[in-house]
VOZAFI-549734 format. One record per atom (N, C-alpha, C): x, z, y; atom name; residue number from 1. Coordinates in Angstrom, 3 decimals. Layout:
BEGIN
+----------+----------+----------+------+-----+
|       px |       pz |       py | site | pos |
+----------+----------+----------+------+-----+
|        X |        Z |        Y |   CA | NUM |
...
+----------+----------+----------+------+-----+
This chain:
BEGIN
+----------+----------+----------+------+-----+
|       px |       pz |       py | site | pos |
+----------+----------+----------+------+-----+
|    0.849 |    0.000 |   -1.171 |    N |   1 |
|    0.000 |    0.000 |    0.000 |   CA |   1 |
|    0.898 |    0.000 |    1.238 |    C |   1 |
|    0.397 |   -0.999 |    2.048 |    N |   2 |
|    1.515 |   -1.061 |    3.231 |   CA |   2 |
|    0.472 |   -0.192 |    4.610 |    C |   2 |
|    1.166 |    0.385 |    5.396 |    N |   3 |
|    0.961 |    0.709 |    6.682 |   CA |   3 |
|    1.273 |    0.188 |    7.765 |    C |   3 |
|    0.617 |    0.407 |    9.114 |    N |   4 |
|    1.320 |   -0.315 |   10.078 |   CA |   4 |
|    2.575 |    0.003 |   10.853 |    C |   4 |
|    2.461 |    1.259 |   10.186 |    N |   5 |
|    3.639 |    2.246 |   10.729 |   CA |   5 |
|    4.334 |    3.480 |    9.720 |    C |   5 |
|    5.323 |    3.426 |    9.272 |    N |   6 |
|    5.314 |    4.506 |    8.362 |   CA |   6 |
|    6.789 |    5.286 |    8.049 |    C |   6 |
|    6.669 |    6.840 |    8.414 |    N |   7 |
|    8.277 |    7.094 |    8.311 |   CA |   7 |
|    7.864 |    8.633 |    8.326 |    C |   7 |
|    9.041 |    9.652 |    7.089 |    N |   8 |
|    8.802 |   10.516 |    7.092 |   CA |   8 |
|    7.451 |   11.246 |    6.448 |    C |   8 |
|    6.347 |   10.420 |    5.882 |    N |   9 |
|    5.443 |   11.235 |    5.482 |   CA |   9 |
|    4.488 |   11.219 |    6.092 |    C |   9 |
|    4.132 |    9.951 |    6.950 |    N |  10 |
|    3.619 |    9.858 |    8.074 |   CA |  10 |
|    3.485 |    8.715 |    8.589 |    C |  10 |
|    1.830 |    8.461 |    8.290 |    N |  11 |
|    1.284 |    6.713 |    8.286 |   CA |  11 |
|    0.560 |    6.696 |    9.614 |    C |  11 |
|    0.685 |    5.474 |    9.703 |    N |  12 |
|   -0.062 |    5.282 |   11.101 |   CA |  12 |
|   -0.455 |    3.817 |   11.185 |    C |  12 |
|   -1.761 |    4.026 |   11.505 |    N |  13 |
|   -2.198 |    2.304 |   11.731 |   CA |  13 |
|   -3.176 |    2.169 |   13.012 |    C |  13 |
|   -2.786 |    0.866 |   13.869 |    N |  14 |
|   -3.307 |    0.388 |   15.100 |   CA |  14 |
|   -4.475 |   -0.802 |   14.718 |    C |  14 |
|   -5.666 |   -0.206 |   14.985 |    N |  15 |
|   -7.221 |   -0.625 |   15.492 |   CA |  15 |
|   -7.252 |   -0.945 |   16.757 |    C |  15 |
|   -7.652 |   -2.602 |   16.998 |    N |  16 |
|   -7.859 |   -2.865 |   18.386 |   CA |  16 |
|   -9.069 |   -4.315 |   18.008 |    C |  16 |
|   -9.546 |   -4.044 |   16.992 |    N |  17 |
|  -10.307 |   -5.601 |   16.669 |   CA |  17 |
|  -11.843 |   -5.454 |   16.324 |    C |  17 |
|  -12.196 |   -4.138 |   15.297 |    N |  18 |
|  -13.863 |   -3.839 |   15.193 |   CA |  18 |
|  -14.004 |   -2.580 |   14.213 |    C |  18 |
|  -14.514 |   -1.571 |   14.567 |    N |  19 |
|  -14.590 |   -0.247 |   14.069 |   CA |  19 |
|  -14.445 |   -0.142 |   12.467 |    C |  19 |
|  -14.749 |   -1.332 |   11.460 |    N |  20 |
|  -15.177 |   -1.449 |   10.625 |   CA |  20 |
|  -13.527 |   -1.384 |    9.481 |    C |  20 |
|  -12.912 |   -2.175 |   10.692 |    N |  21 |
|  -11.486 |   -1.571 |   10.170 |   CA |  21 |
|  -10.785 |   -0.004 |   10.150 |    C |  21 |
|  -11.224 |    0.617 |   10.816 |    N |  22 |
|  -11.065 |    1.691 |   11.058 |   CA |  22 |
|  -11.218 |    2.180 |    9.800 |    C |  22 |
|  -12.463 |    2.696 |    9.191 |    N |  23 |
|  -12.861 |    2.662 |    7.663 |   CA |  23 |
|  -12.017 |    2.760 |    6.716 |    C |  23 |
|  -11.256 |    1.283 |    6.616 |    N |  24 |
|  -10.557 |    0.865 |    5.708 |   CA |  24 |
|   -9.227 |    1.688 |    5.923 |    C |  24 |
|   -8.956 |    1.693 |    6.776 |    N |  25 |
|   -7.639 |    2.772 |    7.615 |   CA |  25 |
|   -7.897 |    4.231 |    6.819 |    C |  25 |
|   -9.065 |    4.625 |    6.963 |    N |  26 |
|   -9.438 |    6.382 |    6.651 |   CA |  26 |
|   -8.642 |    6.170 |    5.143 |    C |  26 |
|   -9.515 |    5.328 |    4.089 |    N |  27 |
|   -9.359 |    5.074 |    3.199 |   CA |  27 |
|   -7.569 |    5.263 |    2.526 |    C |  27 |
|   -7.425 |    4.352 |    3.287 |    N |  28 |
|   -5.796 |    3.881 |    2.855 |   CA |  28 |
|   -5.108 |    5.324 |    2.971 |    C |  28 |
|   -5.609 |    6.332 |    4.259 |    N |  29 |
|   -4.876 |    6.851 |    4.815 |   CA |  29 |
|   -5.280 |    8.718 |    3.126 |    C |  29 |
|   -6.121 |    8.199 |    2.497 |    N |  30 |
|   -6.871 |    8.815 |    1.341 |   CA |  30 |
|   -5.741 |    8.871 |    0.226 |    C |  30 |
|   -5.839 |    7.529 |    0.035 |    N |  31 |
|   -5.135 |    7.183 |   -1.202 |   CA |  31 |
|   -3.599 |    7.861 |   -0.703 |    C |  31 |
|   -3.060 |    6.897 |    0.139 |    N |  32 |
|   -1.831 |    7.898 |    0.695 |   CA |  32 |
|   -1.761 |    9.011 |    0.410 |    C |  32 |
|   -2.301 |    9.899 |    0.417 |    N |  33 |
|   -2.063 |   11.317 |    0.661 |   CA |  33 |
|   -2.598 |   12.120 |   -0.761 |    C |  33 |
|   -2.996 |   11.656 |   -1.327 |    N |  34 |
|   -3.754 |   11.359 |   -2.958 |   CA |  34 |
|   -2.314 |   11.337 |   -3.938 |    C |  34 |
|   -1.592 |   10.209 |   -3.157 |    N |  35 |
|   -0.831 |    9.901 |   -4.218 |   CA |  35 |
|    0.302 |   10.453 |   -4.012 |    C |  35 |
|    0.574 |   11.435 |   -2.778 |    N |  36 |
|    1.654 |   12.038 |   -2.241 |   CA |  36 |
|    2.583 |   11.366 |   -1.451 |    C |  36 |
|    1.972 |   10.565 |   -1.077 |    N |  37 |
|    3.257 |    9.461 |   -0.215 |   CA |  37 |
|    3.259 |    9.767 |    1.249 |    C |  37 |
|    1.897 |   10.492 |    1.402 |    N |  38 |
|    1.952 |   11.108 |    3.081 |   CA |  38 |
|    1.281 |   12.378 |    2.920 |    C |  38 |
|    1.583 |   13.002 |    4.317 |    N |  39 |
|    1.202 |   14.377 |    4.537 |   CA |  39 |
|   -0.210 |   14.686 |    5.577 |    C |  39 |
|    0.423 |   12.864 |    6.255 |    N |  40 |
|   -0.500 |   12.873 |    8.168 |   CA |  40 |
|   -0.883 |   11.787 |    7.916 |    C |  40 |
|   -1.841 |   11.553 |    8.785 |    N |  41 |
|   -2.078 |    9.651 |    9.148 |   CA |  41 |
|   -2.253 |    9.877 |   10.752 |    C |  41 |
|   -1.963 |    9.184 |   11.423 |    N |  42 |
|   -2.681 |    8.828 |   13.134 |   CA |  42 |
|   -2.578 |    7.140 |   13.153 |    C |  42 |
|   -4.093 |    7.316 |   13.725 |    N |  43 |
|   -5.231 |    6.285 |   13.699 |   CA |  43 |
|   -4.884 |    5.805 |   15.682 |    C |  43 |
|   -4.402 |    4.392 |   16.148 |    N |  44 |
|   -4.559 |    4.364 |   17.331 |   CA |  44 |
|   -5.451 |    3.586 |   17.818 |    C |  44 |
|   -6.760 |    4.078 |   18.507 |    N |  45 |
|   -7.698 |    3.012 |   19.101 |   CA |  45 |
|   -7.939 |    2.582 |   20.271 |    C |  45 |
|   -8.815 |    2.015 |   21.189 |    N |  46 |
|   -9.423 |    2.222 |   22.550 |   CA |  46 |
|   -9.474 |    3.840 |   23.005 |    C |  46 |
|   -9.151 |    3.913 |   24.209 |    N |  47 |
|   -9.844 |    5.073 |   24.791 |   CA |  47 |
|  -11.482 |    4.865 |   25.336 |    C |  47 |
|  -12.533 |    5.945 |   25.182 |    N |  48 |
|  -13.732 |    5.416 |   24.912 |   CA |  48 |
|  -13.928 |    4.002 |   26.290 |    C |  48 |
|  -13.370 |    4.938 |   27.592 |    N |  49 |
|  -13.885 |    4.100 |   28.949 |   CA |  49 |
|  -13.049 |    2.903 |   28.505 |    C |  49 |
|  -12.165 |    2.249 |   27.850 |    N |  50 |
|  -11.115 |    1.862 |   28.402 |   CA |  50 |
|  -12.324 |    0.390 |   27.260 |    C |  50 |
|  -12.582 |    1.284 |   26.047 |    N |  51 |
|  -13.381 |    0.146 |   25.024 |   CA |  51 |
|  -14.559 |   -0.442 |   26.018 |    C |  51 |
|  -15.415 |    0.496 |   26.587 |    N |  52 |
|  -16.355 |    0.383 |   27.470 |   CA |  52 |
|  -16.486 |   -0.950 |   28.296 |    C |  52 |
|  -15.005 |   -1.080 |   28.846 |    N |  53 |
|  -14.964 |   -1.643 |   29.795 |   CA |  53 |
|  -14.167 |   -2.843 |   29.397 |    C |  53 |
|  -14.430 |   -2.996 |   28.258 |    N |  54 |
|  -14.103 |   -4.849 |   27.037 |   CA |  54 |
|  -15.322 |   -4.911 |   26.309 |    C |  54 |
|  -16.128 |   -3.842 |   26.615 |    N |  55 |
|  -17.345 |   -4.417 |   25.885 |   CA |  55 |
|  -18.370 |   -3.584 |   25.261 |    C |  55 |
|  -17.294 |   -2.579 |   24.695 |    N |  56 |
|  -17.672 |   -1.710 |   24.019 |   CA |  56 |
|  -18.231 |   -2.352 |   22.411 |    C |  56 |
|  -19.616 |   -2.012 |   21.982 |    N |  57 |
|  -19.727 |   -1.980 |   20.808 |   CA |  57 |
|  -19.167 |   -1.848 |   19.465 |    C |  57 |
|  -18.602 |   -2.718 |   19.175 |    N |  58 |
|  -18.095 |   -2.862 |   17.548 |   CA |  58 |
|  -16.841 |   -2.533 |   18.058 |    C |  58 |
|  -15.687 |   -1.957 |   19.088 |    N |  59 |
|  -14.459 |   -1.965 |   19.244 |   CA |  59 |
|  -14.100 |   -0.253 |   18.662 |    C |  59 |
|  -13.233 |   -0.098 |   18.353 |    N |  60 |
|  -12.903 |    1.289 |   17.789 |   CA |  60 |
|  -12.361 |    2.162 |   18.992 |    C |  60 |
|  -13.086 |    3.093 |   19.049 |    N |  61 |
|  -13.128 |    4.043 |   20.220 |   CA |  61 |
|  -12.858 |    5.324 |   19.780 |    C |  61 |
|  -11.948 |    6.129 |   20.322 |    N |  62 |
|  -11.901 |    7.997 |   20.197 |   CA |  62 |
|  -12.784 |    8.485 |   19.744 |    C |  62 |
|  -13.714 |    8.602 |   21.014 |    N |  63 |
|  -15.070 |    9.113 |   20.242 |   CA |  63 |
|  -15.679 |    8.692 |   19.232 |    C |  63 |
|  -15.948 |    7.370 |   18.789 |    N |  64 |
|  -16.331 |    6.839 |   17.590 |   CA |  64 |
|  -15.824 |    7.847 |   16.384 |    C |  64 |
|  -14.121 |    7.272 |   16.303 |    N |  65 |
|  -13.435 |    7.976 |   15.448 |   CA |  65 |
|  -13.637 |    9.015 |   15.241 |    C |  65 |
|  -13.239 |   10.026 |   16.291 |    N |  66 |
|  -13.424 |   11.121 |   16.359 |   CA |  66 |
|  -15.167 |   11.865 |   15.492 |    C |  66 |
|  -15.692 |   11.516 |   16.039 |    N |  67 |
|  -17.496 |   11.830 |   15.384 |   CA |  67 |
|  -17.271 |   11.282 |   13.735 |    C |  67 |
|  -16.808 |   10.435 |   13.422 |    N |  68 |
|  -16.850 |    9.882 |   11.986 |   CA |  68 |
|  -16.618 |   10.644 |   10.920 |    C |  68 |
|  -14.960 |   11.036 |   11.661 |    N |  69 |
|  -14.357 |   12.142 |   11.095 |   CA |  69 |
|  -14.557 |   13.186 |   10.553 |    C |  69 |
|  -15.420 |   13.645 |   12.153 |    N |  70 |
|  -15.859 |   15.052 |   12.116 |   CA |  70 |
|  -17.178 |   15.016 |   11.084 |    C |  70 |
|  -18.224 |   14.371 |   11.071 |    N |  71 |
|  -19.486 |   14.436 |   10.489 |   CA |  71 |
|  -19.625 |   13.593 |    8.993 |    C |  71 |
|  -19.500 |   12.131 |    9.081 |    N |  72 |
|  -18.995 |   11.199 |    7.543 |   CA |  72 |
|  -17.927 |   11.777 |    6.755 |    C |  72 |
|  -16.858 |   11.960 |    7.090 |    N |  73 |
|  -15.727 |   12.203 |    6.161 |   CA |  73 |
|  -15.057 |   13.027 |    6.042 |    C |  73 |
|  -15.570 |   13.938 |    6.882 |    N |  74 |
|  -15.424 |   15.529 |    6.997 |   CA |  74 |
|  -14.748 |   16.268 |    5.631 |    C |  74 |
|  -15.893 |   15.722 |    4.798 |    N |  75 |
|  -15.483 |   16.424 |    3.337 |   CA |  75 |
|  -15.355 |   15.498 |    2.308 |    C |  75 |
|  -14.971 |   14.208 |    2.763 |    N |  76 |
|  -14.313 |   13.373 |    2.060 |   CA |  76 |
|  -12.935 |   13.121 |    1.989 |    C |  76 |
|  -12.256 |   13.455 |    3.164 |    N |  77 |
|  -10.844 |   12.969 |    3.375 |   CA |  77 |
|   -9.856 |   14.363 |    4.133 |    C |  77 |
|   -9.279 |   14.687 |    3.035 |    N |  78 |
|   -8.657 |   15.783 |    3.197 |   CA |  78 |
|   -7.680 |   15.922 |    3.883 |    C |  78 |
|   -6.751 |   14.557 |    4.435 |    N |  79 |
|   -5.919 |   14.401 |    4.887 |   CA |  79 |
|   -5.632 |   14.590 |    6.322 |    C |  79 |
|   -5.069 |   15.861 |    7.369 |    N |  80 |
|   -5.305 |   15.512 |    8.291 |   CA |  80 |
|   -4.340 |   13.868 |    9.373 |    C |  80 |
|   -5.455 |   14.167 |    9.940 |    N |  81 |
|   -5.753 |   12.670 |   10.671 |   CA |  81 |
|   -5.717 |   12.612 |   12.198 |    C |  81 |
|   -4.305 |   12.228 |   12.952 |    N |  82 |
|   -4.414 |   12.279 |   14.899 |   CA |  82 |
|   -5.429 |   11.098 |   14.909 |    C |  82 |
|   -5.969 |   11.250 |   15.964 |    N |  83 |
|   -6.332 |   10.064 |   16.773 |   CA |  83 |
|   -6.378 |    9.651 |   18.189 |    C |  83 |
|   -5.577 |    8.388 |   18.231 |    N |  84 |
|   -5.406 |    8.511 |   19.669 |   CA |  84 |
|   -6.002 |    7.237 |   20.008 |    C |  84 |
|   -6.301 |    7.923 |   21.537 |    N |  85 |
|   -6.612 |    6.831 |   22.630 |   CA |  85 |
|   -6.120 |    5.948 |   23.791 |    C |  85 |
|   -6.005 |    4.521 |   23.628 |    N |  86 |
|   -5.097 |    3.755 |   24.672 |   CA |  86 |
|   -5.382 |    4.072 |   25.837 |    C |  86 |
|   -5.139 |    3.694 |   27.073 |    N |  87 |
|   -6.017 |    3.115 |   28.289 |   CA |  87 |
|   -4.906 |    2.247 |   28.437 |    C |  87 |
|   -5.612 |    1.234 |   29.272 |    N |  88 |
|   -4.200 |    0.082 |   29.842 |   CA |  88 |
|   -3.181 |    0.841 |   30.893 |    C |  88 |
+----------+----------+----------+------+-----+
């Protein structure tokens, strides 16, 4: 499994295209840590205003993330998980 970023125990992948990838990110960031190959993941997306103001909708946003986390996968994905937000 490749990452977009990875060193030390510690994966990281950049979302800038449609939330749906994001998902697939949690996932990866599952198995990773499942299989002992990581400890962390950080997830980098839009900052919410910053998505807002390209469009918003389907773009992966903090808050998005953030709420997903907290409420969907809460007790699915054990791994903790940063998430950060761009602005230009």
């Amino acid at each position: 499994m490749k990452f977009d970023l990875y060193k030390e125990r510690v994966a990281m992948e950049v979302e800038t295209s449609h939330i749906i990838h994001c998902y697939k990110d949690l996932l990866k960031f599952l198995v990773g840590f499942n299989d002992q190959r990581i400890d962390v993941g950080a997830i980098v997306v839009y900052a919410d205003d910053y998505a807002k103001s390209l469009g918003g909708g389907s773009l992966p946003s903090f808050g998005k993330v953030c709420r997903e986390l907290e409420t969907l996968f809460r007790s699915v994905i054990p791994v903790p998980i940063f998430v950060v937000g761009l602005k230009p």
